[in-house]
N, C-alpha and C positions, 0 to 999 in steps of 0.2 A: 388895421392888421392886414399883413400881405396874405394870398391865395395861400401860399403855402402853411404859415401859419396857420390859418383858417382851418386849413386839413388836417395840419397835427391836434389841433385843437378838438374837431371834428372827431378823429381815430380815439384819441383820449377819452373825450365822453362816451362814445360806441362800446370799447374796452369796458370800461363801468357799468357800461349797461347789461352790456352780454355779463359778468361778473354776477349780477343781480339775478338776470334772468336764470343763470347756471344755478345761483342759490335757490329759487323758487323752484323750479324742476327738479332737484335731486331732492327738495324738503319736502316739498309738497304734490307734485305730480307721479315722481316714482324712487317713492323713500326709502324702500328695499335694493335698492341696484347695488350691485357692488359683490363682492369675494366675503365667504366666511373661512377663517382658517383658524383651527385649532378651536373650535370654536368662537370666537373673535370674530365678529362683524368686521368687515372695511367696505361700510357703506358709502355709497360716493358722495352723498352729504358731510360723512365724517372725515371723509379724503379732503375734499375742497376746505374744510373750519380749519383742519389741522396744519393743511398746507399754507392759507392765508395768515392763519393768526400771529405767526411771528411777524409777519409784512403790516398787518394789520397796529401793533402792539408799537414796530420800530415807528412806525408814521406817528402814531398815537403819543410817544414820548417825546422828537422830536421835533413835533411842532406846538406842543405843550398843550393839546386839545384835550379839555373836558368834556363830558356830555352834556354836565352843564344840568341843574334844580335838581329834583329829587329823584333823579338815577344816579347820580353821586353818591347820595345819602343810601340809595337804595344796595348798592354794591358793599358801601362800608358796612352795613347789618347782614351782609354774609358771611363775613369773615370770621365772625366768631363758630359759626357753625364748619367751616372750610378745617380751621384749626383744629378743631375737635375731628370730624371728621379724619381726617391726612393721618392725625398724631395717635389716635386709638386704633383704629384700622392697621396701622402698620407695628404697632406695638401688638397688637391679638395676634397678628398674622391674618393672610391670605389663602385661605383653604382652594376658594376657584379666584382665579386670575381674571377669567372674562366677565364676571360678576363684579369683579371691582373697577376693569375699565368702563365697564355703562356705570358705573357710581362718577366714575372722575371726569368724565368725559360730557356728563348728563349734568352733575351737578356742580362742574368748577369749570372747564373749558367751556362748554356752551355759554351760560355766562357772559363768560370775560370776554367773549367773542364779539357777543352782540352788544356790550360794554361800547367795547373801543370800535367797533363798527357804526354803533350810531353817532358817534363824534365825526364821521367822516362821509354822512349819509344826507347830503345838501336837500333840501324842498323837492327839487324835482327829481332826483335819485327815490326822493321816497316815493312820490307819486307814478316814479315807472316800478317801485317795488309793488304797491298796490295793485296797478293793470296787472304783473306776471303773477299777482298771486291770483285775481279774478281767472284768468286763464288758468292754470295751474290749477285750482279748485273745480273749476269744471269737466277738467279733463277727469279726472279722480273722482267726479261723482259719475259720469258718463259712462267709465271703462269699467267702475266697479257694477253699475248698470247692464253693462253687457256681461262683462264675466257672470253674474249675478245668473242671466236670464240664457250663456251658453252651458251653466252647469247643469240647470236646470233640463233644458231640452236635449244633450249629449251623455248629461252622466259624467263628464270629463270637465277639468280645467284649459285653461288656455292660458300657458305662460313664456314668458321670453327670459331665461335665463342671464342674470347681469345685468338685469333693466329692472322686466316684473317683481322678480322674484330672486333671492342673494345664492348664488350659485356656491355649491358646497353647503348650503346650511342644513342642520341634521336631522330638520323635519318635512316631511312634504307639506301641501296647502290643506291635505283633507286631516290632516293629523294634527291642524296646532288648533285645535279646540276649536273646528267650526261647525261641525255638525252639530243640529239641534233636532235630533230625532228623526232623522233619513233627510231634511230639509240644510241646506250648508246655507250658511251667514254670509251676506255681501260684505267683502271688504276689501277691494279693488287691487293698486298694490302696495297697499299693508298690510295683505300676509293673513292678516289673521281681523278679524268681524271686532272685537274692541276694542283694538288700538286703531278700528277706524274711526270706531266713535267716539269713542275719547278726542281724538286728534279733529273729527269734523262738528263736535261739539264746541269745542274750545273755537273752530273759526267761523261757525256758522253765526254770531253779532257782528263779526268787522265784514263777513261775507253778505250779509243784507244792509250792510252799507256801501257797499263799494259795487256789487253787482246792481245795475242798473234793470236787467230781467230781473221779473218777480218768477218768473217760470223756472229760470236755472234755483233759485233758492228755496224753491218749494221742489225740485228733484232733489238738492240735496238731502233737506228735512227726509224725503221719503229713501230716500238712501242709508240714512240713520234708519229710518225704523226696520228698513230690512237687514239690519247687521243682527236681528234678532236679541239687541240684550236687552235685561230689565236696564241695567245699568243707565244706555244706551236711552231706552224710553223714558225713563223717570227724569233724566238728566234735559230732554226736549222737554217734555211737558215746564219741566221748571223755570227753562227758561223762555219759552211763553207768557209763563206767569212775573216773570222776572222784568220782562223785556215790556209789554203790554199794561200792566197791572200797577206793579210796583215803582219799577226805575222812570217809567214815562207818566208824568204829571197829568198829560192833557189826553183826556183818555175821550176820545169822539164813539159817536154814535155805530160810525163806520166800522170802525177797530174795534168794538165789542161784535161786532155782527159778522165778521172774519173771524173774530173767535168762536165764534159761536158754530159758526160755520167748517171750520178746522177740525172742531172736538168733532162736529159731528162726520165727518171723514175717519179723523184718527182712531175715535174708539170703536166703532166698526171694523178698521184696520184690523188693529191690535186683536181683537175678540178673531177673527178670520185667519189671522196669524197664527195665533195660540192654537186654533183648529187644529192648523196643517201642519204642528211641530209634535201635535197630539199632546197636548196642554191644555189645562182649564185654568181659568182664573187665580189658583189658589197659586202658580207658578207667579206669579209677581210680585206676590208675598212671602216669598224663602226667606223664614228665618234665618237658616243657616247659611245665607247669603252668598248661595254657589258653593261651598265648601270653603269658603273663607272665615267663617264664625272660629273653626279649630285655631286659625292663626292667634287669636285674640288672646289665646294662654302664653304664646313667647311676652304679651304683651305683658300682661298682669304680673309674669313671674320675672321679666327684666329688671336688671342689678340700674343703679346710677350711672356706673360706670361701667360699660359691658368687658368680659375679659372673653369674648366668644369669639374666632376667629370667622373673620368673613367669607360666606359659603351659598347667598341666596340672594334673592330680591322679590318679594312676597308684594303680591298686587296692593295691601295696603302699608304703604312706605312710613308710617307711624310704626309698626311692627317692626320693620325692617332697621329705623332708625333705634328705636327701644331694644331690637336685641343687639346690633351689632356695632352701634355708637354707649345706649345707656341713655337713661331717662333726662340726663346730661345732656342730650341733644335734641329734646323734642319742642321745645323754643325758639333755638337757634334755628329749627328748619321751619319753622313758621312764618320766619322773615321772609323766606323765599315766596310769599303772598303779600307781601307789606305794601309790594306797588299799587294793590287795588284801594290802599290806603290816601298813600302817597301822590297817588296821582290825582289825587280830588277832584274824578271826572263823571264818576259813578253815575250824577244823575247831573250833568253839565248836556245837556242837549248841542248847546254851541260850541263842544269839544269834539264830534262822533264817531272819529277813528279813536282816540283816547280811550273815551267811554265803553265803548264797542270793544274794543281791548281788553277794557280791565273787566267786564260783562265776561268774556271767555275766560279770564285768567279766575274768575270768582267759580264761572260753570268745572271749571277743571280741579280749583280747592274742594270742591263740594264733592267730586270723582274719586277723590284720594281718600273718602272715609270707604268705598266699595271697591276701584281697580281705576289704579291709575297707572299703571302702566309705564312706570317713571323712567326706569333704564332701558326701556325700549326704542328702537328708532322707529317714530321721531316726533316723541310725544314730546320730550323738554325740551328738544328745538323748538316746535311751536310755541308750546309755554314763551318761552325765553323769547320770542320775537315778538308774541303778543304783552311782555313786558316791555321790550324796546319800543311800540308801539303807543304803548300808554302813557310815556314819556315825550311823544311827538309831539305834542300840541299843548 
């Protein structure tokens, strides 16, 4: 191959790579950037999917590329629920407009995105997706680290409008439900304390895989616990027990005595926590699960087939789907889990970006029965990549 070649060759990969790297930073480093208008997020994650995806979709049909085993299979088992979804929703009507683009955008374009993006995502594309995400996750536990500890000592936040934080949006940082009794929830920039934990949940398995420090992923952990949720906590503990107990076979001496050693940090933590939100114990016990238990009656009293016009998105998306699809669809969106099936990596050790995948995509099903945070940006991005993920290998 001539010099010149060599170069184009050279520029061609670079392109790709910065591509990737652009994807990691606006998904995972700083997910809020972007304009909101009229309500309507244009977060610069959702800027980059929308504008790739036709480029992404032409390549995809043109060169006849599959993704090839059971992400084939896995996309054809959404379709039934897409159908339902599109055809009922637009037959009810549309009461809020930006309500139903985080449904479309969350639950059909992200998706299809990462569909035909991994048919075009070679060994070493993945491996430099991996390194931007290790970087990318560190900076987001670091900065939410500092924010965390400038709120603290100032009283005040610290944000960069268009980057930290989505310029025009109609809430400030101290208003979208962080305060937990004069103490504010770390949630770096994600805006708001459980959709960081939701989102650092779901990567904190591929993330003790791929970071090589044990130290950055034990700040994470403690990053989680300072978003202040039960949610948030019940969700770590789980998958300790998930990850240590259950999913890993060969349980040593060592790895009981880290646990051992962890409980005895965390529930210390947690008790010292609860202190200084001015909570006692009986707080991680809420029946009424934050004010969520009220939702559970759209549940109960949903039709088959809902004739409600679409007007909300309730933390638990079972509700959401029962009132405003109909009991009609509460199957169909179960598929959208079927990879941790599919992927038969669960407990494949010699899979463990797979495995570690479908571990998040399991931690995040489990989130959907208290707050999952669905149409939010950028919990079903991550979902949706920790799907593509589990398909890798």
């Amino acid at each position: 191959m001539s010099l010149l070649g060599q170069g184009e060759y050279n520029l061609v990969i670079n392109v790709r790579h910065a591509y990737i790297a652009a994807f990691a930073v606006l998904a995972i480093a700083i997910p809020k950037s972007g304009v909101a208008i009229s309500g309507i997020p244009l977060n610069g994650i959702y800027l980059l999917i929308c504008l790739s995806l036709p480029f992404l979709i032409a390549k995809f049909l043109v060169r006849g590329m599959a993704s090839g085993g059971g992400y084939d299979v896995y996309m054809f088992l959404l379709l039934p629920f897409w159908m339902l979804f599109l055809s009922i929703t637009l037959i009810n009507g549309i009461a809020k407009p930006a309500a139903y683009v985080g449904y479309v955008m969350s639950l059909v374009v992200v998706p299809l995105f990462f569909y035909v993006w991994a048919s075009q995502l070679t060994p070493d594309r993945l491996q430099y997706l991996l390194r931007a995400l290790v970087m990318c996750i560190r900076f987001a536990s670091a900065f939410g680290i500092f924010l965390f500890l400038y709120k603290v000592a100032t009283g005040q936040y610290f944000s960069i409008p268009l980057l930290t934080t989505t310029l025009g949006a109609d809430q400030t940082l101290e208003s979208r439900m962080n305060d937990r009794g004069g103490i504010y929830k770390l949630f770096s920039t994600y805006n708001n304390g459980n959709i960081y934990a939701v989102c650092m949940i779901m990567l904190l398995p591929i993330y003790s895989v791929i970071e090589r420090s044990r130290k950055w992923v034990l700040l994470l952990m403690l990053t989680i616990m300072l978003t202040l949720s039960r949610t948030a906590w019940a969700l770590l503990l789980l998958y300790c027990v998930f990850e240590y107990l259950i999913f890993n076979k060969a349980i040593s001496v060592k790895k009981l005595i880290v646990i051992c050693v962890l409980l005895c940090i965390a529930v210390p933590g947690m008790m010292a926590l609860l202190g200084v939100m001015g909570k006692d114990v009986t707080f991680l016990f809420d029946s009424n699960l934050g004010g969520r238990a009220s939702y559970l009656e759209y549940f109960v009293n949903a039709n088959f087939i809902s004739h409600v016009p679409l007007y909300w998105s309730y933390e638990i998306p079972y509700v959401s789907v029962a009132e405003f699809v109909g009991l009609i669809g509460l199957l169909p969106f179960l598929m959208f889990f079927s990879n941790i099936v599919m992927a038969r990596s669960l407990f494949d050790i010699n899979r463990p970006v797979s495995r570690a995948a479908c571990i998040g995509c399991l931690m995040y099903g489990v989130a959907t029965f208290s707050d999952a945070a669905l149409i939010l940006v950028p919990t079903f991005i991550i979902y949706s990549l920790l799907v593509m993920l589990s398909f890798s290998e």
